[in-house]
N, C-alpha and C positions, 0 to 999 in steps of 0.2 A: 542532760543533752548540752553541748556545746555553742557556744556563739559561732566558733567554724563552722559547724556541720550545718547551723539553721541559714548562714550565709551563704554557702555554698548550694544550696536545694531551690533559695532565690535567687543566687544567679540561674541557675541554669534554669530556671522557667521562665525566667525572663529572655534568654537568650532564644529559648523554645518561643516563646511568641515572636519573636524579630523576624526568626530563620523562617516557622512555619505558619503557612494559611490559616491554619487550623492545632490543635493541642488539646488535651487531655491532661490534666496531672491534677490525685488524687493521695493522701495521706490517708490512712486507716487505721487507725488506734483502738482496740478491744481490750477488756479487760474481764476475766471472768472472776466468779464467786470466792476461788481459794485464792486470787490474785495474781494468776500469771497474766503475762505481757502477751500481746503479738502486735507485728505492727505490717504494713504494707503499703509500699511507695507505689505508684505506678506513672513514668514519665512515657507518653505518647505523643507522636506528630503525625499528621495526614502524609502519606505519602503523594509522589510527584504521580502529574499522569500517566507516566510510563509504567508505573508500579515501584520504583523505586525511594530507599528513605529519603524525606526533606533533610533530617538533622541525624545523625549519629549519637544519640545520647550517652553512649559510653566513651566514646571519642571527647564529647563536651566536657563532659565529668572530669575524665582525667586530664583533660588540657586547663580546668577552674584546681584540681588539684589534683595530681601525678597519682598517689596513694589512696583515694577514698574507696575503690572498690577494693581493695587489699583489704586495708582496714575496717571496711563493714564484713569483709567477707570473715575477718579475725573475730569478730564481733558475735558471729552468728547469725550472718544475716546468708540470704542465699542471690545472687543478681541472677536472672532470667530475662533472655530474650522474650520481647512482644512483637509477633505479628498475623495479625487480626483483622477483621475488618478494615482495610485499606490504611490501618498506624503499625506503625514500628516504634518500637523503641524501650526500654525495659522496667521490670516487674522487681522489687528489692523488698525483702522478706524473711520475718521474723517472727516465727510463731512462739517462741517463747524468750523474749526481752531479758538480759540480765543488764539491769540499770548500775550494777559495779563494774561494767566493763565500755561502760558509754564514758570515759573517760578519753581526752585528746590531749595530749602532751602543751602545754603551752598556752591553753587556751580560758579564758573566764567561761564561769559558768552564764547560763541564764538566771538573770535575778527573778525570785518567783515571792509568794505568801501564801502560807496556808495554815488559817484560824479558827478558834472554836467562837461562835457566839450563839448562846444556850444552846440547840439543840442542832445548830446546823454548825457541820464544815465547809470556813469558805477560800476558796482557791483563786488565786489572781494570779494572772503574769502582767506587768506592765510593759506594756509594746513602744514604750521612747526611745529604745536603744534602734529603733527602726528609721527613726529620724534622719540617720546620713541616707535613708533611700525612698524618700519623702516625692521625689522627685518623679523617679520611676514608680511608684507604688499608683500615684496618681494617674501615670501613664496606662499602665494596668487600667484601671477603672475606666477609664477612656476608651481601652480596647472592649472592654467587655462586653458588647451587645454585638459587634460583626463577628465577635469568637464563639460567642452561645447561640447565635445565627447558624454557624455552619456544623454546630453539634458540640463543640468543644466545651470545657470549664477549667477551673483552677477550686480543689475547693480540699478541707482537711477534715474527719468525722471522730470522733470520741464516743464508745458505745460504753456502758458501764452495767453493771449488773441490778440497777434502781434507776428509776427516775430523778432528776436535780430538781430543787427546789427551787433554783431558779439558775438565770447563765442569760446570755447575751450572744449566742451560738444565733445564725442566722435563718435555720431549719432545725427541725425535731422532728424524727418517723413518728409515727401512729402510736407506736406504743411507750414513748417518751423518753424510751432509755440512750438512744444514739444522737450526738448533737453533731449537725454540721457547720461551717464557718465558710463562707465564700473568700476565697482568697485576693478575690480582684477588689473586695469592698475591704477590705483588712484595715487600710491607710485611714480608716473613719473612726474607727475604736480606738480610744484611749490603753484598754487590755483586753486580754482573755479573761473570763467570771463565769468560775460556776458554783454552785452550791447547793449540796446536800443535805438531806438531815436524815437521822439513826441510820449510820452505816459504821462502819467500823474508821478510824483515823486514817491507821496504819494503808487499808484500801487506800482512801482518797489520797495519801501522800505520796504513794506508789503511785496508781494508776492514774489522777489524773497530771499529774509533773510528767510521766512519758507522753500520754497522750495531748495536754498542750505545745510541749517542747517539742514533740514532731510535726505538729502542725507548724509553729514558725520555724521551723527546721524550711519546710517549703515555701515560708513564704519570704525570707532572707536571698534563698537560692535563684529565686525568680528575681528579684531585683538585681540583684550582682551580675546576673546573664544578662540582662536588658542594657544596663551601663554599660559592660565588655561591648555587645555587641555593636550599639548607638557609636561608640568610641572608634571600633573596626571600619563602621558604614562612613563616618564623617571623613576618614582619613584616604576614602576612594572617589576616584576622580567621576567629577557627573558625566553622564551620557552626553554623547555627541548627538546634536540636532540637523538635524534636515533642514 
C-alpha cells in the first residue's frame, strides 16, 4: 500500500470531521485460511436536518485526488453509494485483494518489518512518517468524545484466521481473532505490532501488511482533510456581529 493512498484516506477524514457534526469511517481488513484479501472502507457523515448530505465524499475524494476512484475501481475494488440511517456517503470494496496491483506510480512504499523470533512472527509498521500530521492527529483526539457522543467513530479492524500473541490493537472481539485500532488515539503509538505464533509466514506477510497498510491508509487521509480544510476556513472572512 502506498504512502499516497494512506494520505489521502486521512485527509479526507479529517476533512469529514471539519465539514460534519458527526462521521463514521471504518477500515475492515479480513483475511481467510487459504489467504485471500478483502478489504472495506466505509466513509459516512450525518446528514443535514433537511435530509440532505453534509459532505459529498466522492466530490472530496476526487478534489484530494482527480483519479482515486478510477484507480481503485482498476484495482478491484467496487465504490458504492451509502445512505442509511440518516449518513450518506460511500462503501469502497474488495473482496478479494490482489497486493500486485496496489502499486501507484511515483509513489514510496510504506516502510514495514516482519520477523521470526522462535516461534512467533512479528509484524511492525512504524507510524514516524505520520509526523508531518502530528498537529492535526492531536486535533483528532481532542475531537473524540463530542464525535463518539453523537454516535460517530474513526476506527481500522484486522481479523485473521488465529488469535496474535500479542499487538497493541486497542480492542479485540471475544474470540480474539479481530483487532481493532481507534483512529482518533493513533497519534500515541509509536507503530502498529502484532504477533503471532505457529501460523504460516507467507499468511502473516500477506495478510497482516494489507491489513496494517489499510488501516493507515485512513489514518493519513483524515489528517490531510483536516489541514485542507483548517486552511479553507481560515482564509473566510469572520461573521459579521450585531
Amino acid at each position: 500500500m502506498k504512502k499516497k493512498i494512506v494520505a489521502l484516506l486521512m485527509a479526507t477524514l479529517l476533512i469529514m470531521i471539519v465539514l460534519s457534526s458527526c462521521f463514521k469511517a471504518e477500515v475492515d481488513v479480513r483475511i481467510n485460511l487459504l489467504g485471500q484479501i478483502s478489504a472495506r472502507i466505509m466513509l459516512i457523515t450525518a446528514d443535514q436536518e433537511d435530509g440532505s448530505p453534509s459532505v459529498n465524499v466522492e466530490t472530496l475524494l476526487k478534489a484530494l485526488s482527480p483519479t482515486i476512484i478510477d484507480d481503485l475501481k482498476e484495482r478491484g475494488f467496487t465504490v458504492t453509494e451509502y445512505h442509511q440511517d440518516g449518513y450518506t456517503g460511500l462503501v469502497i470494496e474488495n473482496k478479494n485483494v490482489d497486493l500486485n496491483k496496489m502499486e501507484f506510480e511515483g509513489e514510496q512504499k510504506v516502510d514495514y518489518s516482519i520477523k521470526m523470533e522462535g516461534d512467533k512472527v512479528i509484524f511492525d509498521l512504524p507510524l514516524t512518517f505520520l509526523g508531518e500530521y502530528s498537529a492535526y492527529l492531536s486535533q483528532l483526539e481532542t475531537l473524540k468524545p463530542q464525535i463518539e457522543e453523537k454516535g460517530g467513530y474513526a476506527r481500522a479492524s484486522f481479523t485473521a484466521p488465529i488469535k496474535p500473541a500479542s499487538h497493541n490493537a486497542d480492542e479485540v472481539s471475544k474470540n480474539g481473532k479481530t483487532l481493532t485500532w481507534d483512529l482518533f488515539q493513533i497519534a500515541n503509538k509509536e507503530s502498529i505490532h502484532v504477533e503471532y505464533s505457529v501460523i504460516p509466514l507467507a499468511l502473516i506477510a500477506v495478510g497482516i501488511l494489507a491489513g496494517v497498510s489499510a488501516i493507515v491508509v485512513g489514518i493519513v487521509l483524515i489528517a490531510k482533510v483536516v489541514k485542507r480544510n483548517k486552511l479553507a476556513n481560515s482564509s473566510q472572512p469572520a461573521p459579521a456581529t450585531t
